[in-house]
C-alpha positions in Angstrom: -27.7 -15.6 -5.9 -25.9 -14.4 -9.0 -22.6 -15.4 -10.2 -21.4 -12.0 -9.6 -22.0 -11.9 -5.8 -20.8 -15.9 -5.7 -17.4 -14.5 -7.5 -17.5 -11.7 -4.9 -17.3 -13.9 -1.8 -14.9 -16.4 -2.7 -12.2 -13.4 -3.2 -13.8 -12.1 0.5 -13.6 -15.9 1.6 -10.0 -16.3 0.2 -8.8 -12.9 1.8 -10.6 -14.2 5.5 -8.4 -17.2 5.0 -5.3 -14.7 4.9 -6.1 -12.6 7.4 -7.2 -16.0 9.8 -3.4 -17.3 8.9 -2.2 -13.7 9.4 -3.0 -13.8 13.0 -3.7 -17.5 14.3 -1.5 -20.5 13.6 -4.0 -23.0 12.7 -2.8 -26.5 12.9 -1.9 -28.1 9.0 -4.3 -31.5 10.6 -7.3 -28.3 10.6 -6.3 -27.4 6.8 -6.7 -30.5 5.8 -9.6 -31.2 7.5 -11.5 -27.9 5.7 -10.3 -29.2 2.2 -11.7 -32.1 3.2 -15.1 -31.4 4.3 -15.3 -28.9 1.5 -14.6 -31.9 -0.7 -17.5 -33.9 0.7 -19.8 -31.1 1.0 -19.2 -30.9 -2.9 -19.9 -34.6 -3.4 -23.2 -34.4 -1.8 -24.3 -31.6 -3.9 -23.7 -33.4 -6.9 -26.7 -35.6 -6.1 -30.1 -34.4 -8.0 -33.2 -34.6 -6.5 -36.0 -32.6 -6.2 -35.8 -28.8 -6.8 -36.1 -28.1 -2.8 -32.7 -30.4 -2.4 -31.3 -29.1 -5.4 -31.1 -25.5 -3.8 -30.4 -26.9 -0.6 -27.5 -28.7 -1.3 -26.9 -25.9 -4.0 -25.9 -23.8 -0.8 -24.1 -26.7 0.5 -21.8 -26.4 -2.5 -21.5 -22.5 -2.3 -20.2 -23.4 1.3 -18.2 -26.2 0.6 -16.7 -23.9 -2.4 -16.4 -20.8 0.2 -14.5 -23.3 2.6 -12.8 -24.3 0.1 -11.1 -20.6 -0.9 -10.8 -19.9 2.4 -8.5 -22.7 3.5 -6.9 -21.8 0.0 -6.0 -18.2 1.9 -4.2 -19.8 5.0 -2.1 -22.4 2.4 -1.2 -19.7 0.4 0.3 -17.6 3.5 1.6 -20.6 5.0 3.4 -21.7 2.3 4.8 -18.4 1.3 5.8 -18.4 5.4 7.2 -21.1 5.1 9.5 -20.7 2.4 10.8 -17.0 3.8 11.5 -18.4 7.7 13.0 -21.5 6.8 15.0 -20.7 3.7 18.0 -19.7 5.7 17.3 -21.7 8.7 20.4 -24.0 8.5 22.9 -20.9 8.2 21.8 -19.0 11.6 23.9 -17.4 13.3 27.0 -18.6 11.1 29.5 -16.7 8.8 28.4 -17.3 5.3 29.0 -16.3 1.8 25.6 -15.2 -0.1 25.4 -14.0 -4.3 22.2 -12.5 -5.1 20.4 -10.0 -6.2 19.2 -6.1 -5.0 15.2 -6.6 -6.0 14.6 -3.1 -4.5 15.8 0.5 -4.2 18.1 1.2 -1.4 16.5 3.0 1.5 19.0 5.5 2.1 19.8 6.9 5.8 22.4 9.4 6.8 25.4 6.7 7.6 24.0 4.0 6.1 21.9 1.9 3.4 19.2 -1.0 3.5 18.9 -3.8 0.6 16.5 -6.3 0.3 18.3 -9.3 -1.7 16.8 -12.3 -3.2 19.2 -15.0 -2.6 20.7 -17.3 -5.5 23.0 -19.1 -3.8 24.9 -19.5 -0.3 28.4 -21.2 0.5 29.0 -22.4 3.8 32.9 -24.3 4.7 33.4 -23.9 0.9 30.3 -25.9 -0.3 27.8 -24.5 -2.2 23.8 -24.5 -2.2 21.2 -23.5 -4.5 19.1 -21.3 -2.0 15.7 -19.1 -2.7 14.7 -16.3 0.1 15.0 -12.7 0.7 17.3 -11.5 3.1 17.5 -7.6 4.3 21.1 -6.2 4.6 22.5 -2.9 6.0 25.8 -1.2 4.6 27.9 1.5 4.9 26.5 4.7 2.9 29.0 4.6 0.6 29.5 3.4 -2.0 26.0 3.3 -3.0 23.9 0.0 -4.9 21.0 0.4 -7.1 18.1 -2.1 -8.2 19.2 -5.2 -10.1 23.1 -5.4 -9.0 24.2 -8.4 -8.4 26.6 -8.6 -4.9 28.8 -11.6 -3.2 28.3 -10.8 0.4 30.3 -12.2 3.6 28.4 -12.2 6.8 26.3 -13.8 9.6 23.1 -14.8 8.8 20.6 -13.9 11.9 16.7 -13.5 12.2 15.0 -10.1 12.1 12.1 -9.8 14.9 9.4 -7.1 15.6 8.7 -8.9 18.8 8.0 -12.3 19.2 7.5 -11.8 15.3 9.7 -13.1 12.5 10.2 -10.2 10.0 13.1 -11.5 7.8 16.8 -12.4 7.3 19.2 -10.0 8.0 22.7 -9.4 7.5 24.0 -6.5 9.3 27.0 -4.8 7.5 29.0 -8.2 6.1 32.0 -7.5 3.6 31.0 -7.1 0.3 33.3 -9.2 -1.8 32.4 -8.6 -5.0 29.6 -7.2 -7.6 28.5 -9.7 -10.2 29.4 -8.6 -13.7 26.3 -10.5 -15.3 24.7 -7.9 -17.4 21.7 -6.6 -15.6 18.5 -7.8 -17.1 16.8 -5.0 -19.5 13.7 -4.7 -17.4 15.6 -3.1 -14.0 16.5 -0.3 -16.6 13.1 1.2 -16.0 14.4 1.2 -11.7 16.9 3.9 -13.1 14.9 6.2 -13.9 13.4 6.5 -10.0 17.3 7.3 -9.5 17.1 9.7 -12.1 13.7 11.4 -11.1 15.3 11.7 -7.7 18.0 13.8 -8.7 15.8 16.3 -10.6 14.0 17.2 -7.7 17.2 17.7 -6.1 18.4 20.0 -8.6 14.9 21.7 -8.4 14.1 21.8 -5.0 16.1 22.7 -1.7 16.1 21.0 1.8 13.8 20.0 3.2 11.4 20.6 0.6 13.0 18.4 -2.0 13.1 15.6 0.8 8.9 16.1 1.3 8.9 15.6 -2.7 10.3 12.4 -2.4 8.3 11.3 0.0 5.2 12.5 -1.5 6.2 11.4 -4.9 8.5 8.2 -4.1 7.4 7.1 -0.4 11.2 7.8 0.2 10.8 10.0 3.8 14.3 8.9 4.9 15.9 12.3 3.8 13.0 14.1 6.0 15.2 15.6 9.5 13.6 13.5 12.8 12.2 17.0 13.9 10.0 17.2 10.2 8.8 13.1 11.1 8.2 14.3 14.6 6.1 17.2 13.8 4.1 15.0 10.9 3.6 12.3 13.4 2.3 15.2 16.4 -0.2 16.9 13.7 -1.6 13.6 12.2 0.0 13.8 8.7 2.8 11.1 8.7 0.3 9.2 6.2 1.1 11.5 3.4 5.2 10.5 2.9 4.0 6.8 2.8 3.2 6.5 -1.2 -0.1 4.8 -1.7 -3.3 4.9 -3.2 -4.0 7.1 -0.7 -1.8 10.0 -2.4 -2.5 8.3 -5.7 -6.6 8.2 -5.2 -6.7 11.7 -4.3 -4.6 13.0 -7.0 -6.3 11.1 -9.6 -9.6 12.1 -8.2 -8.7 15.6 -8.4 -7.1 16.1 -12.0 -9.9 14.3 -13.5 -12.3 17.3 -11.8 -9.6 20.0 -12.5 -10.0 18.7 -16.1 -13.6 18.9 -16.0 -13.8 22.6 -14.8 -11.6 23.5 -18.5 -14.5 21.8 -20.4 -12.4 18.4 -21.1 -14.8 15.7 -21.8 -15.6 13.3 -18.7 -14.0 10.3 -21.2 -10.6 12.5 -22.6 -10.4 13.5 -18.3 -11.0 9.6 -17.5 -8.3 8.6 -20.3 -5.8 11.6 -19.6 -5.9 11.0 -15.9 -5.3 7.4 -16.4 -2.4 7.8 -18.5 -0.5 10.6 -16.3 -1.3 7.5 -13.7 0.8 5.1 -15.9 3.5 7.8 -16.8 3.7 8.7 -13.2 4.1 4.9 -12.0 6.8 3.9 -14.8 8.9 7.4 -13.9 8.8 6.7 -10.3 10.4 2.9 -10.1 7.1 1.5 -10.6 8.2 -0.6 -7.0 5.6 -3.3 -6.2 3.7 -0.9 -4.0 3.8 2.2 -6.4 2.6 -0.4 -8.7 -0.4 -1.7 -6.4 -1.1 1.9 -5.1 -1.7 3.2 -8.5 -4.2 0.5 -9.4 -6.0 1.7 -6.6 -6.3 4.6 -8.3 -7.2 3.6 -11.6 -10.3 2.1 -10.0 -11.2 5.2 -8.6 -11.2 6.8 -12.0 -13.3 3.8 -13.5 -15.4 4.5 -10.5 -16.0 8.3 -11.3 -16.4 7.5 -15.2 -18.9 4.6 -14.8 -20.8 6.5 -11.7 -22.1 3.0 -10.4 -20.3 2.3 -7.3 -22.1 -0.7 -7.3 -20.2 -2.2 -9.8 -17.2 -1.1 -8.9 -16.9 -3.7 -5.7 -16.4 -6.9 -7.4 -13.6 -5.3 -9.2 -12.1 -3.7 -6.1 -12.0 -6.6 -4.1 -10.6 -9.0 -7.1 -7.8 -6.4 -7.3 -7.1 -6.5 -4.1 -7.4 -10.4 -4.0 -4.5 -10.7 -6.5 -2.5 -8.5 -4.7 -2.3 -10.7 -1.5 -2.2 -14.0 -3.8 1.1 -12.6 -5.4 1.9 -11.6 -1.6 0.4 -12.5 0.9 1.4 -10.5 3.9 0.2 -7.2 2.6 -3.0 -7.9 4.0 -1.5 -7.4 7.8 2.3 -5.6 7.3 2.2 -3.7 4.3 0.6 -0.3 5.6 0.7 1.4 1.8 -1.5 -1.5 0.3 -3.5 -1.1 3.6 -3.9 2.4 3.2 -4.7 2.2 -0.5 -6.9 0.0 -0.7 -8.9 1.5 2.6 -8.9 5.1 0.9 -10.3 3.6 -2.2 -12.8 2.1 -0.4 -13.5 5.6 1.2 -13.3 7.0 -2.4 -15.6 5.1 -3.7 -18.2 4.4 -1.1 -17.9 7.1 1.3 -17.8 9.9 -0.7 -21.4 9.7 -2.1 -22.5 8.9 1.3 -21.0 12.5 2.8 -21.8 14.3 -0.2 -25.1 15.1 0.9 -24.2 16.5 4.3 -21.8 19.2 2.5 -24.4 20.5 0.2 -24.5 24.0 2.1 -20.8 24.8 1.1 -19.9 25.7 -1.9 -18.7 24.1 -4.6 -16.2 26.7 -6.8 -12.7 25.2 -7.5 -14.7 21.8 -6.3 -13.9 22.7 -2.7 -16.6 21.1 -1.6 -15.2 17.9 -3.7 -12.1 18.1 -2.5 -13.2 18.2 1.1 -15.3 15.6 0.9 -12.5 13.6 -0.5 -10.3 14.2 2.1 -13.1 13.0 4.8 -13.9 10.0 3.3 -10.2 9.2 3.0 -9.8 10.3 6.6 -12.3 8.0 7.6 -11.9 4.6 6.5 -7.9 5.3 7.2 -8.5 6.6 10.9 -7.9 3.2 13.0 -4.8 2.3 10.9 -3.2 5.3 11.5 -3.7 5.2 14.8 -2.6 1.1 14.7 0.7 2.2 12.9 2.0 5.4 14.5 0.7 4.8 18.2 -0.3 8.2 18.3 -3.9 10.0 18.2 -3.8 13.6 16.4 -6.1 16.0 18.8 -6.7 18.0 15.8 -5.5 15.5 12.8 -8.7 15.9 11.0 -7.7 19.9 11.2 -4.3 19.4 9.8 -5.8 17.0 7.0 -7.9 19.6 6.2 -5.9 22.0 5.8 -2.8 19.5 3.7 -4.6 17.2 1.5 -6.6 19.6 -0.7 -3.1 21.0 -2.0 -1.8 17.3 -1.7 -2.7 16.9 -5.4 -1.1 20.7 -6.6 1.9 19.8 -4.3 2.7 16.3 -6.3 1.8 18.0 -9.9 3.7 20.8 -9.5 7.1 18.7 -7.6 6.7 15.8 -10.5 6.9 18.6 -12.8 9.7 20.2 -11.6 11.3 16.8 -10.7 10.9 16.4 -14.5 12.2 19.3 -16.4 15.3 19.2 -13.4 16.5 16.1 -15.2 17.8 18.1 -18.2 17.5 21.5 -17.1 18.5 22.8 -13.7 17.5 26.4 -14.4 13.7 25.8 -15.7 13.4 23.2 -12.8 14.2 25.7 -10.2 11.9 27.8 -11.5 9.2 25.6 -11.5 10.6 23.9 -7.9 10.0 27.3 -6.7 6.4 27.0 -7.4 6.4 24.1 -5.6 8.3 25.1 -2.5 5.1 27.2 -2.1 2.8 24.0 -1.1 5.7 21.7 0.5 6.0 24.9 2.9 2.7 25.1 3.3 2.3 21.6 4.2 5.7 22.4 6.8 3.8 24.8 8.2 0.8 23.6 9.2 2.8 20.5 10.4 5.0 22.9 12.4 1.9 24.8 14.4 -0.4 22.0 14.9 2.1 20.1 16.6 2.8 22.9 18.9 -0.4 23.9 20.1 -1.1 22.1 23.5 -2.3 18.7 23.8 -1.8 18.6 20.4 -1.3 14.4 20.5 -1.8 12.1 23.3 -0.1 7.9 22.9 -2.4 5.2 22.2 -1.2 2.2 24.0 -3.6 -1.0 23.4 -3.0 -4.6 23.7 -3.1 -6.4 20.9 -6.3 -8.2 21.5 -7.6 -4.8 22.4 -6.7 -3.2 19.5 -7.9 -5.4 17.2 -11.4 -5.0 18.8 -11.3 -1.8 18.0 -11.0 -2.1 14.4 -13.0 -4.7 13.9 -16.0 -2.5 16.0 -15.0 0.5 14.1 -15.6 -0.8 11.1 -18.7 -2.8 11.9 -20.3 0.4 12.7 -18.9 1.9 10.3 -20.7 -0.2 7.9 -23.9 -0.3 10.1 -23.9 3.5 8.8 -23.3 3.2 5.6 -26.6 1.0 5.0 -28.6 3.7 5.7 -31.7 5.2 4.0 -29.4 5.7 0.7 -27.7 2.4 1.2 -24.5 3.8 -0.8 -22.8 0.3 0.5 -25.0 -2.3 0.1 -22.4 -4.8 -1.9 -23.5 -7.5 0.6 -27.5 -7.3 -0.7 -27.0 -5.6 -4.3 -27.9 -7.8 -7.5 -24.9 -7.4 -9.5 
């Protein structure tokens, strides 16, 4: 076995471990036991003998080094569990005062806002205590905090639950006593300029379109009327206001080919396509998710340029491992890494697979590209859609169709306009009224799709239920993949 494919199953062995701790609650005494079992199958392969034991217990050490990263994965979720559940256990349910931190952009809703503070410090009866967590708090609209403010809130302290699930600490509208006046650190300047970018689309584009712009652009969809969500949600196309390397992927995919049909170089399109990425991720917050999301797509480029997909799964699965190390419960409740890093998946080995079914169409304006693209996408992302919004689009892969091969044109054109409406209101309405174009388009389709009968029907599964489902769907998804072409063989490939 070479080191490349031992390299590639310790990441897969340390993201098991996650997802095991994601949705069991193994005993620590268990833990323990698998470090220390690892430890002694170790030991034992230490011993030399003759070649037939030395590869013999040269698997015993792969295994014991396998168990070893996987027990790593449930430590690492525990731990980072631990410290967000009990942090603020001893202030529940009781009036305290908190200073921290806003580590986020506001979500913004008509009548109100939604912070996510890391803690410094909390007071209870007038003593003081040197506290780390995050805690989630909801204001009054107005007046409005950005990223990086420092607040002095007065509240109750009580546990957020989806469920029998913790999801955080919340404080639900406590008095806000004061803003710190520490200078804000010179890093959350670059935050700012998400505020800014907001407000040229807003001088560029009207409502609702500017509100589908952010959501394309930003993953901000809280502007977007409860009709608009409705109608997404009906036609199968809520996916697209969720920023990820899902929008990212397909983008990037796209302007590297757009390049390619004006004669740019496949290395200037790789280079210029990877630096819009950048520019694109800095202008835009660059949030933790944008962040991860546009990584995503980066690999799809180096994907495209290298044209070995083989090589390209080590480094997809090491990206993604260092995502859930930083943190860990990505891996089950962050849908945006979920979708980005299924869609790059689909990018990168579904694509080539479909490819050769769509040979009959043709291929001007890379139409037959683009669709694949969307398919592949579609695809691997299918059972998590349905997992997240409950709902099964009768004709989804329609809509798709018809939406994500302007999803590109509709975020280059709106970033543009977004852009130039930041110093000049004038040239960004007139290039926001290019763009209103493809956000009605997108509207549109959203509108008569989720009006035509039996449009959606609900998905309802228990949990147990639904997670067969997944894990069959993509078992068989795989089983196809290994086909006479063998596109995904990462599991048998010499590296």
């Amino acid at each position: 076995m070479t080191k490349a494919r031992v390299f590639l199953f310790l990441n897969l062995a340390f993201l098991g471990g996650v997802a095991l701790r994601s949705f069991t609650m193994p005993p620590l005494a268990f833990v323990l036991l698998f470090f220390l079992y690892s430890a002694f199958l170790w030991l034992v392969s230490l011993w030399q003998g003759s070649a037939e034991k030395v590869t013999f217990l040269s698997r015993l050490a792969l295994m014991a080094v396998l168990l070893a990263s996987a027990a790593l994965g449930v430590i690492r979720l525990a731990s980072y569990q631990q410290v967000r559940v009990y942090s603020f256990s001893d202030f529940q349910n009781r009036k305290v005062e908190i200073k921290g931190r806003i580590i986020s952009p506001a979500q913004e809703f008509p009548q109100s806002q939604r912070l996510n503070i890391e803690v410094e410090s909390v007071k209870l009866d007038g003593e003081e205590k040197q506290v780390k967590g995050e805690i989630i708090v909801s204001l009054k609209r107005y007046p409005t905090y950005g990223f990086g403010d420092a607040l002095i809130l007065r509240g109750i302290v009580k546990p957020l639950m989806r469920g029998d699930e913790f999801v955080s600490w919340y404080m639900s509208y406590p008095n806000v006593v004061a803003g710190d006046d520490l200078p804000r650190p010179f890093w959350v300047s670059i935050f700012d300029l998400r505020e800014i970018f907001s407000q040229g689309l807003e001088r560029s584009l009207p409502e609702p379109q500017s509100s589908l712009a952010k959501g394309l652009l930003l993953g901000e969809d809280s502007g977007l009327d409860k009709k608009y969500k409705d109608q997404f949600r009906i036609a199968g196309i809520s996916h697209i206001v969720a920023l990820s390397g899902y929008n990212i992927t397909i983008v990037a995919s796209a302007v590297m080919k757009i390049l390619q049909i004006f004669s740019i170089g496949a290395v200037s399109a790789f280079w210029v396509s990877g630096l819009g990425i950048i520019f694109f991720t800095v202008l835009t917050g660059a949030q933790a998710s944008t962040v991860r999301a546009a990584i995503m797509g980066v690999l799809v480029l180096v994907a495209q340029k290298e044209g070995r997909i083989y090589s390209m799964t080590n480094s997809l699965v090491f990206a993604g491992t260092i995502m859930t190390f930083q943190n860990p419960t990505v891996l089950r409740f962050d849908v945006g890494f979920q979708l980005s890093f299924l869609a790059t998946v689909g990018l990168i080995f579904v694509a080539p697979k479909l490819e050769s079914y769509f040979q009959w169409m043709t291929n001007a304006f890379k139409l037959r590209e683009i669709i694949v693209v969307t398919l592949a996408s579609q695809i691997m992302v299918l059972p998590l859609l349905i997992s997240y919004f409950g709902s099964i689009s009768t004709f989804g892969l329609l809509a798709n169709i018809l939406v994500l091969p302007i999803i590109p044109a509709s975020m280059l054109v709106s970033f543009s306009s977004g852009v130039v409406g930041i110093t000049s209101s004038d040239l960004g309405f007139f290039l926001g009224w290019s763009a209103q174009f493809f956000l009605k388009w997108i509207f549109f389709v959203a509108e008569r799709v989720s009006f035509l009968p039996l449009s959606s029907f609900q998905v309802s599964m228990p949990r147990l239920l639904l997670i067969s489902f997944v894990l069959i769907y993509y078992a068989a998804l795989i089983f196809l993949l290994r086909g006479k072409r063998k596109y995904f063989t990462f599991l048998n490939a010499e590296a």
